[in-house]
C-alpha positions, -999 to 999 in steps of 0.1 A, spaced: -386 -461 132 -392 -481 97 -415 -510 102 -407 -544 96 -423 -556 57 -446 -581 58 -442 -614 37 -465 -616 4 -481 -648 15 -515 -646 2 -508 -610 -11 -545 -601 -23 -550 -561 -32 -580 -548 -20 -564 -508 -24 -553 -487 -50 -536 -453 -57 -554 -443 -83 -552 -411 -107 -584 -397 -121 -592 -391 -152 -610 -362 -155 -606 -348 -189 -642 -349 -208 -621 -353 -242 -606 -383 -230 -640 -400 -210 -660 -392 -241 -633 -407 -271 -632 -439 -244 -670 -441 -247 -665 -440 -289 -643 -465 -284 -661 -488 -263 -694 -479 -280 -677 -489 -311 -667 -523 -296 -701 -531 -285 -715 -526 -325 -691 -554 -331 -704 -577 -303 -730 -566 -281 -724 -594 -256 -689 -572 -243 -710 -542 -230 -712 -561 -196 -669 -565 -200 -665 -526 -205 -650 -499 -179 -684 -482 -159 -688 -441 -165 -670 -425 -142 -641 -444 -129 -615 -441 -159 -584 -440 -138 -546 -452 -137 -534 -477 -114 -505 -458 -97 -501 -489 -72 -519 -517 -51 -519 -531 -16 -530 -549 9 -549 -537 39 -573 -548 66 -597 -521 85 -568 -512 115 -544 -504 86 -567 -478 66 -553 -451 86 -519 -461 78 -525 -461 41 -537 -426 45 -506 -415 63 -487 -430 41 -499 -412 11 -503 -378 27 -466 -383 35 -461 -389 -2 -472 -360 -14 -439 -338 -6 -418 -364 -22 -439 -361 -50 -434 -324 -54 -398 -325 -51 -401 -348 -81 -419 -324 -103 -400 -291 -88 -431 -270 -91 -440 -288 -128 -471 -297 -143 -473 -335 -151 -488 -340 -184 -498 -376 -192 -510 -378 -229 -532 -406 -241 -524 -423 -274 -535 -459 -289 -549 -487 -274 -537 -524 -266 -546 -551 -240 -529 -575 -217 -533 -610 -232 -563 -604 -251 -584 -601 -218 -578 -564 -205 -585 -533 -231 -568 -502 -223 -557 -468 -238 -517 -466 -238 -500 -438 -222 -477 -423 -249 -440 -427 -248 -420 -384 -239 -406 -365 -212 -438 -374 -189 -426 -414 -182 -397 -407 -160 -413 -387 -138 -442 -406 -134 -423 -438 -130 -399 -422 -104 -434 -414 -84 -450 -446 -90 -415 -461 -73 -413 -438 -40 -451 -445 -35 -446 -479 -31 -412 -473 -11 -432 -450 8 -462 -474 15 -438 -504 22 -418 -486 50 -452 -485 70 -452 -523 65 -481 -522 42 -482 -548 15 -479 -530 -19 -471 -533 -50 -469 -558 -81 -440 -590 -93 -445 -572 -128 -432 -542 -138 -454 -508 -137 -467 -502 -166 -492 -470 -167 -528 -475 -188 -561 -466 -186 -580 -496 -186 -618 -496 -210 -629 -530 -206 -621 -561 -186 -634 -596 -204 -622 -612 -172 -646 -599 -151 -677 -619 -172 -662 -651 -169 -697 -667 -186 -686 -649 -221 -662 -675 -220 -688 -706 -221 -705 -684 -250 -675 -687 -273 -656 -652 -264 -624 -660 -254 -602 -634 -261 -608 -596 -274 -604 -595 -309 -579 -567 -322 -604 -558 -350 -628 -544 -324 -605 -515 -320 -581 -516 -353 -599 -481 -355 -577 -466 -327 -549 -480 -331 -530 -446 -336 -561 -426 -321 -552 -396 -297 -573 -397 -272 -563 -361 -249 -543 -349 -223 -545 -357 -185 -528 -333 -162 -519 -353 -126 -535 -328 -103 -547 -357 -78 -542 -391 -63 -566 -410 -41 -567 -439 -20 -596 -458 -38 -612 -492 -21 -618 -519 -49 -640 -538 -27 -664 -512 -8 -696 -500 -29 -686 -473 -54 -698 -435 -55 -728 -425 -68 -704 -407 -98 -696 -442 -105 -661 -437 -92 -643 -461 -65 -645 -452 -28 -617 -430 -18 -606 -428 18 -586 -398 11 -570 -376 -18 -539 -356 -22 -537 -325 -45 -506 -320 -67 -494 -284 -76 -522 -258 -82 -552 -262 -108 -570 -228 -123 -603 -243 -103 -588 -262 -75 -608 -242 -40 -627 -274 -33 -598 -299 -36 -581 -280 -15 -604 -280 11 -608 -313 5 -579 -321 16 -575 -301 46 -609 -317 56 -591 -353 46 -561 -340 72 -586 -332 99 -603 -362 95 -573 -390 98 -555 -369 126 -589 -377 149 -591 -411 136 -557 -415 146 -561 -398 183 -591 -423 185 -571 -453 173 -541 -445 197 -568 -437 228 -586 -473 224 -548 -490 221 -540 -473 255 -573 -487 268 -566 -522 263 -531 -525 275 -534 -543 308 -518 -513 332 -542 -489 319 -573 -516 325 -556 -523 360 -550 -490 370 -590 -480 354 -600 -510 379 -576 -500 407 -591 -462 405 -627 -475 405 -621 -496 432 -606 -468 457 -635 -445 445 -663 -470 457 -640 -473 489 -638 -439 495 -678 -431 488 -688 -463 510 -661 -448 539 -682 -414 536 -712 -429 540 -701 -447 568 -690 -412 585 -726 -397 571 -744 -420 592 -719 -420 620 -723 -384 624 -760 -388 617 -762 -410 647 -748 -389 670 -768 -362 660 -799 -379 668 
């Protein structure tokens, strides 16, 4: 049975599905770029993207603490729909250019081929998928992939020191730059509130793997530890519900209550049978 969606009153996303980018080629031409930024204008080091969580935004949401473990059912029942997409296909994402998003977010484009469609067709059943469990997800504006490098946002007191906007000179260098190939071999559930790992990547709650890597043992196990994990959180979860519905508490109190009875009435016949002992 589909839930009923929620209204996007107050829609704030706290939650991400997020693809990592783990390709050294890509992490270290991102560094050259931002490196070559900051010669320009030293004050935007504290606007750029920390090591180790170079990602794409696959989708966002809403969710308090009792809806965690829905988010992670939800995306381990993604992953099959995701795999039908692909049919047993490696998804390539290739890394080309950069832009922003009105002068205040840098990011490296994802270039234009064959790899969009599928990747927007997953990007749509994730949030279809995320929305049937009555989860809050997704954005007004269209998805569009990137692989955000700096944020100037996120330092709002640049702003009072004259930097308003990120100047396209900065990066005029890499305008055409190819930056590598990212294969999509996972997607996590990341936190964008709760403290980050000591890699410097977001806090994941759990990770699905996508077809089969050449060194892919641990995220394997990974994930069958993930599975483990969110089916006992979810036997605990439906165990504390039981407990608080009033029949369960009544019938707790009703049983404790014959129990006392019935030790009081044996002690009763213990002393009873004492007595005529004696």
């Amino acid at each position: 049975m589909k839930k009923k969606k929620k209204k996007y009153k107050d829609y704030q996303p706290n939650y991400f599905l997020s693809i990592p980018i783990t390709n050294k080629e890509i992490t270290k031409g991102i560094k050259i770029l931002q490196n070559a930024v900051i010669q320009q204008d030293k004050r935007l080091a504290k606007a750029m993207t920390g090591d180790g969580s170079f990602h794409v935004t696959l989708l966002v949401m809403q969710l308090n603490d009792d809806e965690v473990n829905i988010g992670i059912d939800a995306l381990l029942e993604l992953k099959p729909f995701i795999e039908e997409i692909l049919q047993g296909k490696h998804l390539t994402l290739p890394f080309q250019g950069v832009d922003t998003f009105g002068n205040q977010v840098g990011f490296v484009k994802l270039a234009e081929g064959e790899h969009m469609n599928p990747l927007l067709e997953i990007a749509e059943v994730a949030k279809r998928t995320f929305q049937e469990k009555g989860i809050l997800a997704g954005e007004s504006r269209s998805f569009k992939p990137h692989l955000t490098f700096m944020k100037l946002y996120k330092v709002p007191w640049l702003r009072k020191m004259g930097v308003k906007k990120i100047d396209p000179k900065f990066y005029e260098k890499f305008i055409s730059h190819r930056f590598g190939d990212e294969m999509l071999h996972r997607i996590d559930l990341c936190s964008m509130l709760k403290k980050k790992q000591s890699n410097g990547y977001y806090h994941c709650e759990s990770s699905i793997v996508i077809g089969q890597r050449p060194i892919g043992i641990q995220d394997l196990i990974n994930e069958a530890l993930q599975r483990e994990r969110m089916v006992l959180k979810s036997k605990v979860k439906q165990i504390k519900e039981l407990l608080l519905q009033p029949e369960t508490q009544a019938k707790i109190r009703r049983e404790l209550f014959e129990g006392r009875s019935i030790n009081n009435s044996n002690q009763e016949n213990d002393v009873d049978f004492n007595a005529t002992l004696t």
